[in-house]
C-alpha positions in Angstrom: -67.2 -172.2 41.6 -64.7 -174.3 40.2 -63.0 -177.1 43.0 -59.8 -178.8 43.5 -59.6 -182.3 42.3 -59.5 -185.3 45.2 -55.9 -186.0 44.5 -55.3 -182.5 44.6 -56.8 -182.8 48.3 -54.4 -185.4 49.3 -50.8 -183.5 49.1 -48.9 -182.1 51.3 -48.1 -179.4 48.6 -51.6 -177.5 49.0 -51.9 -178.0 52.3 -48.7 -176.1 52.8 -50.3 -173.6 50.4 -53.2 -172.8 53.1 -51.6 -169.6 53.9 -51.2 -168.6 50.1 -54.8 -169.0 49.4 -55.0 -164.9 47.5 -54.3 -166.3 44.1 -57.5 -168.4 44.7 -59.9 -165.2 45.4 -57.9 -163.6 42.2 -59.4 -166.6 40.1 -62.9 -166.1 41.0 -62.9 -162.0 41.0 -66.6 -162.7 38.7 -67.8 -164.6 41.6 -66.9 -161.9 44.5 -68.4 -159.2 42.2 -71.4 -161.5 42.3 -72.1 -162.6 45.2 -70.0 -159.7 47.6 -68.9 -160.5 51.1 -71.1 -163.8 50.7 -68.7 -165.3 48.3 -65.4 -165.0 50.5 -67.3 -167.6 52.8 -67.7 -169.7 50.5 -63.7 -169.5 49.0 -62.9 -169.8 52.6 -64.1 -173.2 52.9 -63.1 -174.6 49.5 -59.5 -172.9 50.7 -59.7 -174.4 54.4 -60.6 -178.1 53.0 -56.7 -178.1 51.4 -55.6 -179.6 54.6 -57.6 -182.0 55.1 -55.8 -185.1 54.0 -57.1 -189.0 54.2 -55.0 -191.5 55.7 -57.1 -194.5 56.6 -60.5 -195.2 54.6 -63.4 -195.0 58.0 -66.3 -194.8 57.9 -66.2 -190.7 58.7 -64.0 -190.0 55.7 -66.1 -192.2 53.1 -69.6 -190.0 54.6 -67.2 -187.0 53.9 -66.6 -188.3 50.1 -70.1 -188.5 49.4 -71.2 -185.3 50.7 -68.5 -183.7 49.0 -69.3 -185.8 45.8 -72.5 -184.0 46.0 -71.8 -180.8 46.7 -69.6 -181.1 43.2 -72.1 -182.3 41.1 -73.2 -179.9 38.2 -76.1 -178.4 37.8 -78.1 -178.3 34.2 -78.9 -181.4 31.7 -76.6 -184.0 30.9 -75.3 -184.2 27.2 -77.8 -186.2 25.0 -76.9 -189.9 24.8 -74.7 -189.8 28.3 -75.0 -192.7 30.4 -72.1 -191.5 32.8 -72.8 -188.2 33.5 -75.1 -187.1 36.9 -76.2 -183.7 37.2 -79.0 -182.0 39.3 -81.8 -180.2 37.8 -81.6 -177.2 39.4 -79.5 -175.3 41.7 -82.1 -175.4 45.0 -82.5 -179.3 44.2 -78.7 -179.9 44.6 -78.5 -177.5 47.6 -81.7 -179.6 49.4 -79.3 -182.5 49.0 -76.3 -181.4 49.7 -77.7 -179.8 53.1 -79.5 -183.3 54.0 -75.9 -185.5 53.8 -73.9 -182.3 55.3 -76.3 -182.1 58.2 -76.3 -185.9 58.4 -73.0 -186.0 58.7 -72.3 -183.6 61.0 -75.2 -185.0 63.6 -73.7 -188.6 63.6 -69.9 -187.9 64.1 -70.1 -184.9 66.1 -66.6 -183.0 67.2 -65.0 -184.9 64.5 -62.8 -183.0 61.9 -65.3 -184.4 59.5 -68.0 -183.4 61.6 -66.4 -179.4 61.5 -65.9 -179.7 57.9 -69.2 -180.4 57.1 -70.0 -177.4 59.6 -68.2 -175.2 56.9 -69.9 -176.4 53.9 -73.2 -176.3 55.5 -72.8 -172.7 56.6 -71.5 -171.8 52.9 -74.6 -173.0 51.1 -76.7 -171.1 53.7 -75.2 -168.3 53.0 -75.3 -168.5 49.7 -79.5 -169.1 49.8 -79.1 -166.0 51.6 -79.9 -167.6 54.7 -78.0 -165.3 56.9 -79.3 -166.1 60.2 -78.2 -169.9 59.9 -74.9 -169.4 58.3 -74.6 -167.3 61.5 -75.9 -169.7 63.8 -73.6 -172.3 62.0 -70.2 -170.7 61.6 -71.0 -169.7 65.4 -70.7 -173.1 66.3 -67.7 -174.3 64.6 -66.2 -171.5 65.6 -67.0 -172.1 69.4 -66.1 -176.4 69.7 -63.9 -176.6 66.9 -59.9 -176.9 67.5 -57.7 -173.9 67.2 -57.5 -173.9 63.2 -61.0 -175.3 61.7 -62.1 -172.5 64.2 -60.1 -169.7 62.7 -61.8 -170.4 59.5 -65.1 -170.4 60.9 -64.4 -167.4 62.7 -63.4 -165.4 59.5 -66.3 -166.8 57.9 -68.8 -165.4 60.7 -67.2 -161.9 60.1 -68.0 -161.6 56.4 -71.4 -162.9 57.3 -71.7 -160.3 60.1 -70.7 -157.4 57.4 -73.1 -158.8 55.2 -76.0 -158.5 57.9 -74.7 -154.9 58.7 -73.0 -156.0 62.2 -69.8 -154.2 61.5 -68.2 -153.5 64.8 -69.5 -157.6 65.5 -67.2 -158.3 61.8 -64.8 -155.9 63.0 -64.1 -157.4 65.9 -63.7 -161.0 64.8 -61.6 -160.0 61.8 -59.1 -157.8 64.2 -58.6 -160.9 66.7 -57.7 -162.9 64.0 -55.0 -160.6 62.6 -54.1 -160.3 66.1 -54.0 -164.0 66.2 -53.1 -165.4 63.0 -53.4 -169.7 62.2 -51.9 -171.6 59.6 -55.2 -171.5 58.0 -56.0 -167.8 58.6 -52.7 -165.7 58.1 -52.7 -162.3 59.4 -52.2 -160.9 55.6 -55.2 -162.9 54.9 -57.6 -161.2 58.2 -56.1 -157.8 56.6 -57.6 -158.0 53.6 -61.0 -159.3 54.9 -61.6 -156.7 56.8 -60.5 -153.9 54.5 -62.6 -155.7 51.7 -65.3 -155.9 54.2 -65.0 -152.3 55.1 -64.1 -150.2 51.9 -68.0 -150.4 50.7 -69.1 -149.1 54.9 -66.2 -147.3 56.2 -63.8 -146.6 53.3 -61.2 -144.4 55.0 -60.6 -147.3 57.7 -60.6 -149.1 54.6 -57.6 -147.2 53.0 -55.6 -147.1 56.1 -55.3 -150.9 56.4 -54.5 -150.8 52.6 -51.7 -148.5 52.7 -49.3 -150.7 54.6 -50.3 -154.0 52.6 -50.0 -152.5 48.9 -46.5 -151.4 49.5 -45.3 -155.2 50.3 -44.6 -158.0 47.9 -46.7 -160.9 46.6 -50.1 -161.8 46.3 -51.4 -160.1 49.8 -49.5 -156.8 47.8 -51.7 -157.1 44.5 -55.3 -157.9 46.1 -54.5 -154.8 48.0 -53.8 -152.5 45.3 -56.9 -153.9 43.3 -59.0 -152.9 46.9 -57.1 -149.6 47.1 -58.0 -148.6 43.4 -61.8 -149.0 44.4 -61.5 -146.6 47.1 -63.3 -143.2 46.4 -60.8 -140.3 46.4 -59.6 -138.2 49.1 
């Protein structure tokens, strides 16, 4: 799943953009086909880590760099002759390191931002190893010490994990206090479409009623929902 670039990280620009983070699901439709619910955790966190700015070089935010420089690295065989180039064999070796410096991290600067960042990374590739138990247990915990923000994102990404375990009124729930009570990183247009994304495969008509408000707006919140609403079976 492609990234956005380190300078990218430090503007203001994207992390006013936090709110605006459709037209990143759009890109990656292959990888939500893929993966399902899963894969929305995992675009929540890349989306969520837009904020996070550096302003002084600690010793936190260079731990943070690293882990994040390995979560990046590709995966495959380096082009023959490359000196430069460092990429993981395989896609469980990269994933056993990436969950060593995440959990590191998180252990020695505990209730730091960096600490809660790393929280969300190491519940995405959890997930993703279809580890759903843990991602759970993780997102859980972010959710329940982190601020007001880093815990909305957590708390959106516990619901699509919940869906994808079958918990639906659990998802339900979390998604639907989050529309309720919308953050800067989780708009209430944003919880909307979770949920009926979440729903349309379990409970389509509850689905289509959340839809039908949200395909007749404007912008990017208006086209995700008319791609959801043509996947609805008919009435």
């Amino acid at each position: 799943m492609a990234r956005i670039t380190r300078k990218e990280l430090k503007t203001d620009k994207f992390a006013l953009e936090v709110e605006h983070t459709f037209s990143f699901f759009e890109e990656h439709q292959q990888e939500i086909a893929r993966y399902g619910g899963i894969a929305l955790v995992v675009v929540v966190l890349a989306a969520g880590f837009y904020v996070y700015r550096q302003h002084q070089h600690t010793a936190r935010e260079a731990a943070l760099a690293h882990a994040l420089q390995i979560q990046d690295t590709p995966v495959g065989t380096p082009p023959a002759g490359s000196t430069t180039i460092t990429m993981f064999p395989t896609e469980q070796v990269k994933d056993d390191a990436a969950l060593k410096v995440f959990s590191d991290l998180r252990s020695k600067y505990s209730g730091s931002d960096e600490a809660e960042i790393a929280g969300y990374y190491l519940g995405g590739i959890q997930a993703g190893q279809g580890k759903l138990a843990d991602a759970e247990k993780t997102f859980r915990e972010v959710a329940e010490k982190g601020n007001e923000q880093y815990a909305s994102l957590a708390k959106l990404s516990l619901a699509e994990v919940y869906f994808a375990q079958g918990k639906v009124d659990q998802g339900r729930k979390i998604f639907e206090d989050l529309i309720a009570h919308p953050t800067v990183f989780v708009s209430k247009d944003q919880a909307q479409i979770g949920l009926a994304r979440a729903l349309l495969p379990v409970r389509p008509e509850e689905a289509r009623k959340i839809l039908e408000p949200l395909k007749n707006t404007s912008g990017a919140a208006a086209q995700i929902a008319l791609q959801l609403y043509s996947d609805l079976p008919p009435q």
